[in-house]
C-alpha positions as CSV (number, residue, x, y, z in Angstrom):
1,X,77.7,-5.3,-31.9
2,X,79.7,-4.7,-35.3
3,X,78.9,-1.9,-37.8
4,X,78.8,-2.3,-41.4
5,X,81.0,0.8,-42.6
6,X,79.0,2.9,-45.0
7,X,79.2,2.6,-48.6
8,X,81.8,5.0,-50.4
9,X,79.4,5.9,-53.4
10,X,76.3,6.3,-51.3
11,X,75.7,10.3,-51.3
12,X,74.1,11.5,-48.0
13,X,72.4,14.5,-49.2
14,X,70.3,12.0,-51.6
15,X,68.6,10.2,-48.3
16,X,64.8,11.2,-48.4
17,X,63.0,11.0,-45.6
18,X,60.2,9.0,-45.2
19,X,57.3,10.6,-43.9
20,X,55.3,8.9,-41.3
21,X,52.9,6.0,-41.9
22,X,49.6,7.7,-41.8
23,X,47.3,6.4,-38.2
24,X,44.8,3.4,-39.6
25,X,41.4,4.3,-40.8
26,X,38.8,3.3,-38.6
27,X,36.3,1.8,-40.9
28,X,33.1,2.8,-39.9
29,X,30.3,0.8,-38.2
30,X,27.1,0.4,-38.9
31,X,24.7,1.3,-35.9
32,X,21.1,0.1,-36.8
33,X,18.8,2.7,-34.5
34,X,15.1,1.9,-34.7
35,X,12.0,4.1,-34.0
36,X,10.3,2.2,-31.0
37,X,6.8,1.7,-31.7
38,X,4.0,2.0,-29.0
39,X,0.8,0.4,-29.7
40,X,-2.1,2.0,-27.9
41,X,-5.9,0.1,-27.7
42,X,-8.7,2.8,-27.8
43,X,-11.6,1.8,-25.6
44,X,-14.1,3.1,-28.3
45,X,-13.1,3.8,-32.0
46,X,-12.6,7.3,-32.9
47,X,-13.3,8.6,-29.3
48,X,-9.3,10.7,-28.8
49,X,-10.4,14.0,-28.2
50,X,-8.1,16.2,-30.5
51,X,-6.7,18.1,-27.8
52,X,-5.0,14.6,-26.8
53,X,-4.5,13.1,-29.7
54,X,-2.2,16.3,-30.8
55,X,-0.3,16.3,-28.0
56,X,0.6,12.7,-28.2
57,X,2.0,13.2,-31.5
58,X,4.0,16.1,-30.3
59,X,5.8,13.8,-27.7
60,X,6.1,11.3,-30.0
61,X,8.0,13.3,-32.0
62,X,10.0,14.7,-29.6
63,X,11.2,12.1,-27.9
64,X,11.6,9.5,-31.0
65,X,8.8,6.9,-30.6
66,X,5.8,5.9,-33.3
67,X,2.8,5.8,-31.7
68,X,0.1,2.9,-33.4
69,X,-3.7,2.6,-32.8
70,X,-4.6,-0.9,-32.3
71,X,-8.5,-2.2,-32.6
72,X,-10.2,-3.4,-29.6
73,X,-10.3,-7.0,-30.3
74,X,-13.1,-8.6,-29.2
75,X,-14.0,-10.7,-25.9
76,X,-14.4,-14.1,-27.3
77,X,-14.0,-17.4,-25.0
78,X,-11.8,-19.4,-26.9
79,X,-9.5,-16.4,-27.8
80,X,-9.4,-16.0,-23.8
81,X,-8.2,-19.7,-23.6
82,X,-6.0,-19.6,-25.9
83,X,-4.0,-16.1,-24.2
84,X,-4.6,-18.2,-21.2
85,X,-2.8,-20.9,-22.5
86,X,0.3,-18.7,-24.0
87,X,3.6,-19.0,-22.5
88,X,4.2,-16.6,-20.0
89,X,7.4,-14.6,-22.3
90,X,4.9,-13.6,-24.7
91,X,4.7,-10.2,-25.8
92,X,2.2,-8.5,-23.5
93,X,-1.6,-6.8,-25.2
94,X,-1.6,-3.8,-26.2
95,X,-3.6,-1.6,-23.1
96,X,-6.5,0.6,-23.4
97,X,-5.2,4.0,-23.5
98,X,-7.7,6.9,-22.5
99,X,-6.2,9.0,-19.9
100,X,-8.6,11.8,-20.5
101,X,-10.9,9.2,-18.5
102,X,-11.3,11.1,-15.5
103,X,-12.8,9.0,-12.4
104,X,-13.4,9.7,-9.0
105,X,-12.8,7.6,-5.3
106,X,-16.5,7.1,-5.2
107,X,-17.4,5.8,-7.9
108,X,-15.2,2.5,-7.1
109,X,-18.4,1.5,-4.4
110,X,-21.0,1.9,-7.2
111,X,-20.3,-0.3,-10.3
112,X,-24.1,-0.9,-10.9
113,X,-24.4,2.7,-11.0
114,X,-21.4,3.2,-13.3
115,X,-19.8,1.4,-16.2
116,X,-16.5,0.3,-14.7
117,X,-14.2,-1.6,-16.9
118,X,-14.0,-5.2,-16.7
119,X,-11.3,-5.1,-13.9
120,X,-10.3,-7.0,-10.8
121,X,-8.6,-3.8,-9.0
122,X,-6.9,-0.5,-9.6
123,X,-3.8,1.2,-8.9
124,X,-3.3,4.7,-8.6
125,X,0.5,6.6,-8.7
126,X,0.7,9.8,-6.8
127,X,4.3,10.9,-7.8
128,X,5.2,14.6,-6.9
129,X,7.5,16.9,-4.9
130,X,6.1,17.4,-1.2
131,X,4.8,20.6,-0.3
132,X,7.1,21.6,2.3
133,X,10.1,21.0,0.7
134,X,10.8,22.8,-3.4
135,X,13.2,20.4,-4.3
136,X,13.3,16.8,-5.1
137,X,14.7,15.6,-2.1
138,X,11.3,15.8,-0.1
139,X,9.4,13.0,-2.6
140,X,5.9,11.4,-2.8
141,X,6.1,8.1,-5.0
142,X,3.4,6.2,-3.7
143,X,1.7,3.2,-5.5
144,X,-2.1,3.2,-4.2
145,X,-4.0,0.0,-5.0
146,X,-7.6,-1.1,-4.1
147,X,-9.8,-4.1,-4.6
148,X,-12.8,-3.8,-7.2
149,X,-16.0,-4.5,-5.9
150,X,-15.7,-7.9,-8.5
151,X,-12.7,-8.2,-6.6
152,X,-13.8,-8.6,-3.1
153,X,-16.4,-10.9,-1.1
154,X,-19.6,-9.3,-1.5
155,X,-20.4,-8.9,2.7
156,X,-17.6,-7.0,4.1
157,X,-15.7,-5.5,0.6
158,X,-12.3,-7.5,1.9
159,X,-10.1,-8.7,-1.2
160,X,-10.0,-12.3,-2.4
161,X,-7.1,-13.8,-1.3
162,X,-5.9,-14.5,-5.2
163,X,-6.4,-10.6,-5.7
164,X,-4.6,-9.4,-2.9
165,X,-1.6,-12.0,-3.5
166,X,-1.7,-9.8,-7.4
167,X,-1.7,-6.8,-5.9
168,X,1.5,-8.1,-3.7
169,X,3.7,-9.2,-6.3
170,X,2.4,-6.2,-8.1
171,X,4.4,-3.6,-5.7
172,X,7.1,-6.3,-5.6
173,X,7.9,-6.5,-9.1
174,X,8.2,-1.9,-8.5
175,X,10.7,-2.7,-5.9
176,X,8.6,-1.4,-3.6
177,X,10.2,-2.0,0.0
178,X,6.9,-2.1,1.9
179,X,3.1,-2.7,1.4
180,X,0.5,-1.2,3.9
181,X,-2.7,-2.8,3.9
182,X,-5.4,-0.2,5.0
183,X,-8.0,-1.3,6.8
184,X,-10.3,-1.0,9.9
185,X,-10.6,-2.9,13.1
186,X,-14.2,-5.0,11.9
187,X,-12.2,-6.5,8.3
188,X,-8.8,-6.8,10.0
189,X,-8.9,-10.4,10.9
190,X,-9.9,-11.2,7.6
191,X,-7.1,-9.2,5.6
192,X,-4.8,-11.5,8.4
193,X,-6.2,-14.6,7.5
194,X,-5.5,-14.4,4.1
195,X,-2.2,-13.3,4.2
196,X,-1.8,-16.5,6.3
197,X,-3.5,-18.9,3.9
198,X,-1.4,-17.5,1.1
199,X,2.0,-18.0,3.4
200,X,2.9,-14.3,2.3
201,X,4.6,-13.8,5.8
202,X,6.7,-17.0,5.3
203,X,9.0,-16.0,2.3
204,X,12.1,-14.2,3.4
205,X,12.5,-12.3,0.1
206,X,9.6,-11.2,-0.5
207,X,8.6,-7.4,0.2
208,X,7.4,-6.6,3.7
209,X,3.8,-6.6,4.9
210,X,2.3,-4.1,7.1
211,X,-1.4,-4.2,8.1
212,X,-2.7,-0.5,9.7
213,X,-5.4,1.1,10.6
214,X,-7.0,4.0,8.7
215,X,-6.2,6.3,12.0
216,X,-2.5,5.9,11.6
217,X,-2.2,6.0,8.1
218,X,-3.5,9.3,8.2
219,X,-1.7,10.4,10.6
220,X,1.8,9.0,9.0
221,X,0.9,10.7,6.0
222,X,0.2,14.0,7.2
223,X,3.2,13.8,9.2
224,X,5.2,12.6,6.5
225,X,3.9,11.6,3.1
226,X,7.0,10.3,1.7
227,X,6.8,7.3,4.0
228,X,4.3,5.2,2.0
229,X,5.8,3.6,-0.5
230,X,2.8,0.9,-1.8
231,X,-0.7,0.6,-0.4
232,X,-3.6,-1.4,-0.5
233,X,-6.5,0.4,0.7
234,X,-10.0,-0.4,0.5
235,X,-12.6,0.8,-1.5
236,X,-14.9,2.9,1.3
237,X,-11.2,4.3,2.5
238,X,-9.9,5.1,-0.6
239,X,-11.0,8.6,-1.0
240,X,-9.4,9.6,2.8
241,X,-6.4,8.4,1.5
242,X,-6.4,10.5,-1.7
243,X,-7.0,13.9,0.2
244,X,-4.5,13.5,2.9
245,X,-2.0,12.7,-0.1
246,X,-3.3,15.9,-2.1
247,X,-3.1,17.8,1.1
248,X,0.7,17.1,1.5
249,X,2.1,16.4,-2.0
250,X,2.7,18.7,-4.7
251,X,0.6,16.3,-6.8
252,X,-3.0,17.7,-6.5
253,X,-4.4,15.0,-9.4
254,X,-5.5,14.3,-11.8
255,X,-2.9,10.9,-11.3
256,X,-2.5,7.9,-13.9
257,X,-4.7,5.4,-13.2
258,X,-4.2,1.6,-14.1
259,X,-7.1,-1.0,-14.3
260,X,-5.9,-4.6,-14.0
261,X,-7.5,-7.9,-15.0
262,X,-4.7,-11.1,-16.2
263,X,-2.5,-7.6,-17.5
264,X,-2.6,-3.9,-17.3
265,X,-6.2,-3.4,-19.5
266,X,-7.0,0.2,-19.2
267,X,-4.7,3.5,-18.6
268,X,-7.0,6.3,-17.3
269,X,-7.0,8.9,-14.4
270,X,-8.7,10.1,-11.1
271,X,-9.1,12.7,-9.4
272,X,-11.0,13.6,-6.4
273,X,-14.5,15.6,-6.9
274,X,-17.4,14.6,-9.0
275,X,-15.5,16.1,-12.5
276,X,-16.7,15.3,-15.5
277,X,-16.0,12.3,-17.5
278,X,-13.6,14.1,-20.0
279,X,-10.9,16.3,-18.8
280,X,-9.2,19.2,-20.9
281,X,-5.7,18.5,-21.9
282,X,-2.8,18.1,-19.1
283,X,0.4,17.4,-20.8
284,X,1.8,15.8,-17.3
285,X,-0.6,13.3,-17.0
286,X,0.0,12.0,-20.5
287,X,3.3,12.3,-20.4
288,X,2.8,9.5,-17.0
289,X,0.3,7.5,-19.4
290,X,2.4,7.5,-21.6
291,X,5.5,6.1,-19.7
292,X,3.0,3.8,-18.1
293,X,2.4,2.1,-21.6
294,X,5.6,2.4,-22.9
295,X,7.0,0.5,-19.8
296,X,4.1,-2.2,-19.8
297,X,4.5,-3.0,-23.6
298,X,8.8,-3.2,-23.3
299,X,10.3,0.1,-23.8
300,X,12.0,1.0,-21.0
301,X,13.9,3.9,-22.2
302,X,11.1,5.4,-23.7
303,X,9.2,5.3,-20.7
304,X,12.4,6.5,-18.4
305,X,12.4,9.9,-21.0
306,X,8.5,10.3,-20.6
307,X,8.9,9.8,-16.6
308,X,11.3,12.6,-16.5
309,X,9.2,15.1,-18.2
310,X,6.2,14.4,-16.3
311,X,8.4,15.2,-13.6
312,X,9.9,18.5,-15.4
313,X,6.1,19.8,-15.8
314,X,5.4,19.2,-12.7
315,X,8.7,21.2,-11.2
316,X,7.7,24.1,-13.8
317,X,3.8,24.3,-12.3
318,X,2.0,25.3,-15.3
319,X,0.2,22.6,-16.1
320,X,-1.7,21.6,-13.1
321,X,-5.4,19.9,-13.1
322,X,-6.4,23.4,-10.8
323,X,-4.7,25.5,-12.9
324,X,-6.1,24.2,-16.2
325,X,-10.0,24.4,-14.8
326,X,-9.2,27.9,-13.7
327,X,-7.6,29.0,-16.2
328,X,-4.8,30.6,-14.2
329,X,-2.6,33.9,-15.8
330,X,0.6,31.2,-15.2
331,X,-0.3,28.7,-17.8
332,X,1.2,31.5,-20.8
333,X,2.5,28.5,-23.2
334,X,0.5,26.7,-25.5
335,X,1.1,22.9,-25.8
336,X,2.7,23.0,-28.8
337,X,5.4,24.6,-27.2
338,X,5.4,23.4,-23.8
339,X,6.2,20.2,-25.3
340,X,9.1,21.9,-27.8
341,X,10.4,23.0,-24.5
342,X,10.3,20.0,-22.4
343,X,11.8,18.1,-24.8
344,X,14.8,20.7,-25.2
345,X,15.5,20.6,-22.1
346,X,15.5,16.5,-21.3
347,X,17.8,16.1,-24.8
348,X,20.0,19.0,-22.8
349,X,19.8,16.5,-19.5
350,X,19.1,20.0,-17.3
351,X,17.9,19.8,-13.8
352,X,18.3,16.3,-11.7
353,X,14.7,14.3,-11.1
354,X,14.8,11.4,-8.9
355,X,13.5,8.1,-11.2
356,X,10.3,7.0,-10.9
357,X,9.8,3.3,-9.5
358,X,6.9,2.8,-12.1
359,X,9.2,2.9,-14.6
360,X,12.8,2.1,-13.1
361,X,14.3,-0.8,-15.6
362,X,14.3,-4.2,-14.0
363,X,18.4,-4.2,-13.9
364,X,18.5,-2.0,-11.1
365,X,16.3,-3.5,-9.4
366,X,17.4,-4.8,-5.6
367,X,16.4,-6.9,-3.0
368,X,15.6,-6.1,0.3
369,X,18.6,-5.9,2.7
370,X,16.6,-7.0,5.8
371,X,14.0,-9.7,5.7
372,X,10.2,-8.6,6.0
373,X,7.3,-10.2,7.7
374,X,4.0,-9.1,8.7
375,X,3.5,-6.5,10.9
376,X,0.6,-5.6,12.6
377,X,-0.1,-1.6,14.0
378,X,-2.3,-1.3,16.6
379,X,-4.7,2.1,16.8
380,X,-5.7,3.7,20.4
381,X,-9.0,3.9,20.6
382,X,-8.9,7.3,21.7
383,X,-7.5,8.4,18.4
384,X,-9.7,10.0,15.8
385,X,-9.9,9.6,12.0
386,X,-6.8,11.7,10.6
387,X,-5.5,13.4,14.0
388,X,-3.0,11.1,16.8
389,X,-3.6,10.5,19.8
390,X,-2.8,12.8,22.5
């Protein structure tokens, strides 16, 4: 390739150099983040203890969400027909917040005794470490679910085939791998014919069924609690259920409770003992209300953050239901900043909590790898409530 020669008068001390073209500005862009707003229902106007209502503020805060009161509205037939009639993307009701609720086992076989929401069945979440093990590989995440009395035919207290198909579909749309339906050898034919006249046995993606007797179901979960993963148990059985699961899990209660009609319609709690109606303050079961909400009304997130403090609290062991009645030397931080704290440390990300399947997003949800059907357990007679047979 040919040079040009240089030019004679061109003086080479006179060159200047350049300096280099500065890197491109990167405009900046514009990130919209919103505040997510959780509207909360209060079963009776005015009736949030302070105690609760403070420390719902102070998670709010901490953890970036509004929190709105919305009015009962009220119960009026057309208005029913016309939610009836809604398409089924709609934006879900607003529930009926009141953890501070407190119920017992019992008192779902007396609803002319006691005013029971207007409910077709219930579901409990026991979510805790297990007692023999102090880390979070040993975990109890167990969905319990029974039929209301309203719920059930009125001889023998066996769900209505409608209710137990909700209740179903319920644990599928957790990603629950199994259901257990607890029952006893007198209502076990039933429970099997209606899973046979819905055809639940027949779909090969659906969640698999397992009917059991009481006996065994005790005596899996005192072996190993972490083996349930979504039951249906019946009203009579319900509170045999809850001990064994106290017993063995880290959880001793109070634990979020759910009351379901067409949608989630009241968030309360249960415990087992005759308590009182109204419970003091426990930060960890609000913070599982909470998530509960947040996750039923569409904010996942939110409810994924509020999750992994309930799970926090629970590792730290200051804030349990014994512990508050008893007033134990332990519980040395007051709730303001407990929840300064817990929100420190989630906004750090310290300490590794397994995720909650109340509240896992839908996107990692998967199917089952092999395909369920029904099974059926058969008890020995020999075998006595809670304890195998020899």
């Amino acid at each position: 390739m040919n040079q040009l020669p240089p030019t004679p008068d061109q003086d080479i001390n006179a060159l200047q150099c350049v300096p280099p073209r500065p890197p491109d500005i990167e405009l900046p862009c514009l990130e919209i983040v919103a505040r997510s707003t959780l509207s909360l229902c209060q079963p009776v106007p005015d009736s949030v203890p302070a105690a609760w209502q403070t420390a719902t503020m102070l998670l709010a805060q901490q953890f970036g969400f509004d929190v709105r009161q919305v009015p009962k509205r009220p119960a009026l037939r057309m208005k029913k027909l016309i939610q009836w009639g809604s398409a089924a993307s709609a934006q879900p009701p607003a529930p009926m917040f009141a953890p501070w609720q407190c119920g017992f086992p019992e008192a779902l076989q007396q609803p002319r005794q006691l005013a029971l929401p207007n409910a077709s069945w219930v579901s409990t979440y026991v979510f805790g470490k297990q007692t023999r093990g102090r880390c979070w590989r040993n975990v109890t995440d167990i969905m319990l679910m029974s039929p209301l009395p309203g719920g059930c035919a009125p001889d023998d207290l066996i769900p209505q085939p409608k209710v137990l198909q909700v209740m179903i579909e319920a644990a599928r749309r957790e990603n629950r791998r199994k259901v257990t339906i607890v029952t006893d050898a007198r209502r076990r034919n039933g429970i099997i014919m209606h899973l046979l006249l819905l055809k639940l046995t027949d779909g090969r993606d659906r969640i698999a069924i397992e009917v059991s007797s009481i006996e065994n179901v005790l005596s899996e979960l005192a072996d190993d609690p972490g083996s349930a993963d979504a039951m249906v148990v019946l009203p009579d059985m319900r509170g045999l259920v809850l001990g064994i699961l106290s017993e063995t899990s880290d959880n001793i209660g109070p634990w979020p409770m759910v009351w379901h009609e067409r949608d989630a319609c009241l968030i309360s709690c249960e415990a087992l003992g005759d308590f009182c109606h109204t419970i003091p303050l426990n930060v960890s079961l609000l913070a599982q209300a909470l998530a509960l909400a947040a996750n039923r009304t569409g904010l996942i997130s939110t409810s994924e953050q509020l999750a992994r403090a309930a799970a926090t609290l629970g590792e730290w062991g200051d804030v349990r239901f014994g512990d508050r009645f008893a007033e134990d030397d332990r519980v040395r931080l007051s709730d303001e900043d407990l929840i300064k704290t817990l929100g420190r440390n989630i906004a750090s990300g310290e300490g590794a909590h397994p995720i909650w399947q109340a509240v896992k997003p839908r996107s990692t949800l998967t199917k089952p790898n092999r395909s369920p059907g029904l099974k059926l357990v058969h008890s020995s007679p020999a075998s006595e409530i809670g304890i195998p047979a020899q």
